[in-house]
C-alpha positions as CSV (number, residue, x, y, z in Angstrom):
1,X,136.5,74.5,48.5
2,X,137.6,74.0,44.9
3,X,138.9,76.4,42.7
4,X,137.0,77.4,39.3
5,X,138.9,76.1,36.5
6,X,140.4,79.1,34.6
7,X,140.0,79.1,30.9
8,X,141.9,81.5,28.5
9,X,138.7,82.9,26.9
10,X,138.4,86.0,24.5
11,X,140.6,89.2,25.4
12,X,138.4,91.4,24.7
13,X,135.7,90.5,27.5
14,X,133.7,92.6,29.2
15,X,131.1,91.5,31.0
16,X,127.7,92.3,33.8
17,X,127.1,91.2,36.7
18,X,124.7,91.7,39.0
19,X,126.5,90.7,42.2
20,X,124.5,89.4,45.4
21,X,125.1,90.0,48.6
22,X,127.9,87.7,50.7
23,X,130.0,87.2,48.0
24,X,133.5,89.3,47.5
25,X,135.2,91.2,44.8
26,X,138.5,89.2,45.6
27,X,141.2,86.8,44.3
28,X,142.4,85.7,47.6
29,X,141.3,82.2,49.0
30,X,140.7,83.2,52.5
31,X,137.8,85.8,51.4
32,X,135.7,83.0,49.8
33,X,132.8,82.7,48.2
34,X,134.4,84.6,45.8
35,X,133.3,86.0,42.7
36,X,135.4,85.2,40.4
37,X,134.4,81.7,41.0
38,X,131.2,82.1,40.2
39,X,131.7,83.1,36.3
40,X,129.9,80.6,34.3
41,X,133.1,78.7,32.6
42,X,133.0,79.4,29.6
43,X,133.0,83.5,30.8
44,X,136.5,82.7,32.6
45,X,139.6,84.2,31.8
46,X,142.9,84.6,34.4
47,X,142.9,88.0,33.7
48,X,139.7,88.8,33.9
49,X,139.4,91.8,37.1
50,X,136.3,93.7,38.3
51,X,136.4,97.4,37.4
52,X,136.0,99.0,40.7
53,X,134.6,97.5,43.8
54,X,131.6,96.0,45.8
55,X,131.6,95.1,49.0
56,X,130.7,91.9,50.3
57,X,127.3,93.3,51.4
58,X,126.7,95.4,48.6
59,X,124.7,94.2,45.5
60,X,124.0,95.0,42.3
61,X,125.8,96.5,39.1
62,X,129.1,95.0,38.8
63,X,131.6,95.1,35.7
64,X,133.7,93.2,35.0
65,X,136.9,93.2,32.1
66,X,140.2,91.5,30.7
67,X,141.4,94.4,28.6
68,X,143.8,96.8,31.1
69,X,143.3,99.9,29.4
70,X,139.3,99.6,29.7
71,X,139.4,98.7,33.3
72,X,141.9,102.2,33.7
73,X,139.2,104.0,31.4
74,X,136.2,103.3,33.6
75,X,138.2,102.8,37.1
76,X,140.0,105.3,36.8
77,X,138.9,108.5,39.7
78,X,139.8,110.8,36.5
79,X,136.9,109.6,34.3
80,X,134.2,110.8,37.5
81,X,131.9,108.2,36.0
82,X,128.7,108.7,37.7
83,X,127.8,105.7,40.0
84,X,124.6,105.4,41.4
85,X,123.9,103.5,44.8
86,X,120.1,102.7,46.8
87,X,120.6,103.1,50.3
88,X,118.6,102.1,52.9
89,X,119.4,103.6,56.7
90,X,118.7,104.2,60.1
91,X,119.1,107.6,61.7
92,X,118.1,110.7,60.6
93,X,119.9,112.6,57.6
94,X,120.5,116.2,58.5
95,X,117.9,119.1,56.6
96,X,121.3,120.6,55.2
97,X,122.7,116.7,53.8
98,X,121.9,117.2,50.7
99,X,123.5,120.6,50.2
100,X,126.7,119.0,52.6
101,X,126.8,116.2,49.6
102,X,126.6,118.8,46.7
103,X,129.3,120.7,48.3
104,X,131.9,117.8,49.0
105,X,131.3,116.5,51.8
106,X,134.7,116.1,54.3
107,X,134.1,112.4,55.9
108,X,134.4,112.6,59.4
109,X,136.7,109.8,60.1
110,X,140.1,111.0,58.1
111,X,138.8,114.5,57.3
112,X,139.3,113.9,53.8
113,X,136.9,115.9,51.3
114,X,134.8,113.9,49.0
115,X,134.0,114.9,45.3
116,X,130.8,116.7,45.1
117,X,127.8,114.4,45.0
118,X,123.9,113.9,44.5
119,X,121.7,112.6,47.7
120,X,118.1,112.8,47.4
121,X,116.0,111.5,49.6
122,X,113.3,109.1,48.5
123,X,111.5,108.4,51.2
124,X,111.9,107.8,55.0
125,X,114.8,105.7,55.6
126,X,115.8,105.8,51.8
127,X,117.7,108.2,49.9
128,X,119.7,107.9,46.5
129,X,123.1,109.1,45.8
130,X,124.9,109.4,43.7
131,X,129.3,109.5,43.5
132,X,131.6,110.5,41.0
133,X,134.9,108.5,42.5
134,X,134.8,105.6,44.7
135,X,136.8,105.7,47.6
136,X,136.9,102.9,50.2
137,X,133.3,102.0,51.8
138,X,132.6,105.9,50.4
139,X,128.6,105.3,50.6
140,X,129.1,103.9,54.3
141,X,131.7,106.2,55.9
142,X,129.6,109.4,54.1
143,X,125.7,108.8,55.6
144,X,128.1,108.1,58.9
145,X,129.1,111.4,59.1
146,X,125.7,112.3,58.4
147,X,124.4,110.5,60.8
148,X,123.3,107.8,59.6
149,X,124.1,104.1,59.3
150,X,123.6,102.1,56.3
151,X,121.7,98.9,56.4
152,X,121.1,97.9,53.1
153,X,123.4,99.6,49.6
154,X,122.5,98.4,46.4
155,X,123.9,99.8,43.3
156,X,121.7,100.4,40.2
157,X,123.7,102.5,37.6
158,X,127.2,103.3,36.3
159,X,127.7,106.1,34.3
160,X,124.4,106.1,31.4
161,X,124.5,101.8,31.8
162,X,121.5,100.8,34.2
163,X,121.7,97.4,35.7
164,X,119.5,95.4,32.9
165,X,115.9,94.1,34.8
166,X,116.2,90.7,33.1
167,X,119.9,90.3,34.9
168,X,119.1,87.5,37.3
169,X,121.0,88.1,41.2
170,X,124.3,85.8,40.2
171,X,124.1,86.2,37.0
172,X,126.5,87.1,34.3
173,X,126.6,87.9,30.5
174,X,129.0,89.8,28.0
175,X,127.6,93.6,28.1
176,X,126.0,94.3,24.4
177,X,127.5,97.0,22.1
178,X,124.2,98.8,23.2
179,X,125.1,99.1,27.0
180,X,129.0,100.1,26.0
181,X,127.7,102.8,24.8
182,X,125.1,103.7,27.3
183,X,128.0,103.4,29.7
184,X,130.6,105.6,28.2
């Protein structure tokens, strides 16, 4: 496969994405299709880093930056941005999950106690949720010790900054002053 050429564009970037599924949040070779490979060329920058992470079978909002101290600002656990994921699962969620979320839930597997949360339920199968840090596969490893597996995780929102409608899958585009604030 060949590398993306790497331009030094502006600094100061900070841009969308609306990330598809099978494609990772990586700089290593051996993880391909990547990303970072997919920024349109004149986007490209070699320090240009995702803030936070989406799984290779997670879509949806994705931002990405050049500028260090933004990428701490919104990365970083301290700022509890709100992130906002659509889940689709199979199993049954417990009648008490949503009160288990609200309190913090402690995930099963390492016993480690999660921030509190919002789950709501949409509909059978479906529920909303969400987190206010991002620890590794978080949305996964919490509806598992619900009970639950997930099938399909899709994230919609960070912080006030909705992923725009008219934001193709692929697709990428500097954020507007508008959605920088919205975000923050």
């Amino acid at each position: 496969m060949d590398r993306a050429v790497v331009v030094d564009g502006p600094d100061d970037l900070l841009l969308v994405c609306h990330k598809p599924v099978g494609v990772a949040c990586s700089h290593d070779l051996v993880d391909a299709p990547l990303l970072y490979d997919q920024v349109p060329e004149a986007l490209r920058h070699p320090d240009l880093q995702t803030v936070g992470r989406l799984d290779r079978n997670t879509s949806g909002l994705l931002l990405l930056a050049v500028d260090g101290q933004v990428l701490n600002r919104l990365a970083n656990p301290k700022s509890k941005l709100p992130k906002r994921y659509q889940v689709t699962y199979a199993g049954e969620l417990p009648a008490e999950a949503e009160a288990q979320v609200a309190a913090g839930l402690v995930l099963a597997d390492t016993g480690e106690r999660c921030l509190p949360a919002e789950l709501s339920r949409t509909k059978s199968g479906r529920c909303t949720l969400v987190l206010h840090e991002g620890k590794y596969h978080q949305v996964k490893r919490m509806l598992l010790t619900l009970g639950a597996r997930v099938e399909v995780l899709h994230r919609d929102r960070i912080g006030g900054l909705n992923l725009p409608a008219n934001l193709p899958v692929g697709s990428f585009r500097p954020l507007t002053d508008e959605e920088w604030t919205a975000l923050t």
